[in-house]
C-alpha positions in Angstrom: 123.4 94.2 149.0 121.6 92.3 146.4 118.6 93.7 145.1 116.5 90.6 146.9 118.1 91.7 150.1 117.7 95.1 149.4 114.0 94.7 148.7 113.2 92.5 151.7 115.2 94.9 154.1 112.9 98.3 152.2 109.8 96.9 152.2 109.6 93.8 154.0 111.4 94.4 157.2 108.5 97.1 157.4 105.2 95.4 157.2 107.2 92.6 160.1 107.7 95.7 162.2 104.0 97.2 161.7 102.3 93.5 162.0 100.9 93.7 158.4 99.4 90.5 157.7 101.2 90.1 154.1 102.8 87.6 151.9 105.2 88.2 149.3 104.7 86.9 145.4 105.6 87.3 142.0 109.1 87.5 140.9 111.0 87.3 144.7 108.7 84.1 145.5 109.7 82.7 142.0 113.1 83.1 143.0 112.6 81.2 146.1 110.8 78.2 144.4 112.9 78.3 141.3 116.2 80.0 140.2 118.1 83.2 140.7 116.8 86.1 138.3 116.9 89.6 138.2 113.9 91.3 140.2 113.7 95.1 140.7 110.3 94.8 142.7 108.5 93.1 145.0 104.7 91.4 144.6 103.1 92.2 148.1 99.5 90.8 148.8 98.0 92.2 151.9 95.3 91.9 154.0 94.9 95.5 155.7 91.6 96.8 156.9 90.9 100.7 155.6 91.2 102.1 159.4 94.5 100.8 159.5 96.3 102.7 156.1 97.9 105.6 158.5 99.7 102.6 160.2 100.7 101.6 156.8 101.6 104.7 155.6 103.9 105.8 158.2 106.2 102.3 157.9 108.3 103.9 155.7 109.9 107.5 156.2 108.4 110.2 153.7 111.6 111.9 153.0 113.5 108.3 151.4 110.2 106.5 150.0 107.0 107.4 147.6 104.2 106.3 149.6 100.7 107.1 148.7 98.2 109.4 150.8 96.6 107.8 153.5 93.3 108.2 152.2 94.1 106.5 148.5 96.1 103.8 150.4 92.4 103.6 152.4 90.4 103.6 149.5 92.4 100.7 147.8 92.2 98.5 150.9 88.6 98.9 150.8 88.0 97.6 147.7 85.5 94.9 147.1 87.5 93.3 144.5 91.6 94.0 144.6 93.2 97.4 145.2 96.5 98.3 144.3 99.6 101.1 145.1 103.0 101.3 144.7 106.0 102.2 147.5 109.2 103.3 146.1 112.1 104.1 147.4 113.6 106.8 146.6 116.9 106.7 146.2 117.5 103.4 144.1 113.6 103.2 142.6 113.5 99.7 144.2 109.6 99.3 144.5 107.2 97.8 146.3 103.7 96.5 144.2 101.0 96.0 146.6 97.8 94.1 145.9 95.4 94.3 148.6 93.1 91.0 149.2 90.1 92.7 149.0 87.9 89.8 148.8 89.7 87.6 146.4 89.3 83.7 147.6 92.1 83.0 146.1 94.7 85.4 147.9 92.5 84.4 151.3 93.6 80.8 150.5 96.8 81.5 150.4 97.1 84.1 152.8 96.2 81.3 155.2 98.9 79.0 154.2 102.0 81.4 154.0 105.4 79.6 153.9 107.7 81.6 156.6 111.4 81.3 155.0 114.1 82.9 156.4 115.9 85.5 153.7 119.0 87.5 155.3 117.9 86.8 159.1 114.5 88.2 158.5 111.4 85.7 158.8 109.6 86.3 155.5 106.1 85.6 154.9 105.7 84.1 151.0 102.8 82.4 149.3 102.6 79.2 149.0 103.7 78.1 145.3 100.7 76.8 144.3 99.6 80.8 144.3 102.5 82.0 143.0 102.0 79.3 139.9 98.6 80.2 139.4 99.4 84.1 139.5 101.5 83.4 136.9 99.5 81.8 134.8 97.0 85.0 135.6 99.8 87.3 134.3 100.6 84.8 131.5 97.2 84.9 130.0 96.4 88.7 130.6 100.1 89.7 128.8 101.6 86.6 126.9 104.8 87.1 128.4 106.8 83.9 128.5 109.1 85.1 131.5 105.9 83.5 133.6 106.3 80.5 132.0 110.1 80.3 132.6 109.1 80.7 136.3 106.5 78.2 136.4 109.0 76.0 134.8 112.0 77.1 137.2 110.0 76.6 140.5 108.4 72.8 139.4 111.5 72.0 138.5 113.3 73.2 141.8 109.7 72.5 144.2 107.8 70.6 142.5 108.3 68.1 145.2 106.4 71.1 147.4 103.5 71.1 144.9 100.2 70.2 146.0 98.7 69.0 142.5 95.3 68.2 143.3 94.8 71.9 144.7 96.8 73.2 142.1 94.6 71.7 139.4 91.2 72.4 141.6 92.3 76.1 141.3 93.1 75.7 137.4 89.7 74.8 137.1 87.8 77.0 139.4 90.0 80.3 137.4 89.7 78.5 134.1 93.5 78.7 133.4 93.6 75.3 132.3 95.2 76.5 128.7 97.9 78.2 130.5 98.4 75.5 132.6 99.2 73.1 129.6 101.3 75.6 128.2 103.4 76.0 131.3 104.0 72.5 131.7 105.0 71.9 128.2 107.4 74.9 128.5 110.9 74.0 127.8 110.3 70.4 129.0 109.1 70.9 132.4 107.1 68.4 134.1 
């Protein structure tokens, strides 16, 4: 298995089981909208109400996987703002980060308009790419790390096409990313 279909059938294949409302982001989406790269984790964003963490929880088996307690899994999902955890598995270290919505409007956007692809005959639930651009440009501002850049650049050249530019740029502008945004664009000659 490759490590995509490896982390789609560990952690994703879960959350379809359990009905977590979810989408997937970060490196596995860029992959999707741009080119093939290495990715040892997935980027999960979901929408999971605090009485609902023991479902959670008990997705994956506690004897192959790290999951956290129910209560810190309840606590982060409760978060006014955007909790977090981690679900490993245990035997290859393959990991799952999970970013609760919280009350971000941004992930509620775009948790509204997932894109269902199919990825080793299992319906996955990803962002749109206008989220996954503009969480990269997040993570390009808060690190410097030019990887996001090479994934901006990778997904408008492959879906551009799929790019809605005047919410793009309306989301630049309410996040006030529009530095990062000129610098992705610019990046090794994108558009």
């Amino acid at each position: 298995m490759t490590s995509a279909s490896s982390l789609i059938g560990l952690f994703v294949a879960p959350l379809n089981r359990g009905g977590i409302e979810y989408m997937v982001t970060g490196g596995l989406a860029a992959i999707v909208y741009g080119h093939p790269r290495l990715t040892l984790d997935v980027d999960l964003v979901i929408r999971l109400p605090a009485k609902s963490a023991g479902m959670f929880t008990a997705l994956w088996p506690a004897d192959e996987f790290y999951v956290p307690p129910v209560e810190v899994v309840a606590e982060e999902s409760a978060r006014v703002g955007a909790g977090h955890c981690n679900v490993i598995h245990n035997t290859s270290m393959l990991r799952a980060d999970v970013y609760f919505a919280g009350n971000d409007e941004l992930a509620a956007w775009a948790l509204d308009r997932r894109v269902v692809r199919v990825v080793q005959g299992e319906a996955v639930r990803f962002a749109p790419v206008e989220y996954v651009i503009l969480s990269k440009l997040r993570y390009f501002r808060d690190g410097g790390s030019d990887r996001h850049l090479r994934d901006i650049a990778r997904m408008l050249e492959v879906s551009g096409s799929e790019v809605e530019r005047p919410t793009l740029d309306a989301w630049v502008e309410r996040l006030g990313l529009a530095r990062e945004w000129a610098r992705a664009r610019a990046f090794e000659g994108s558009p």
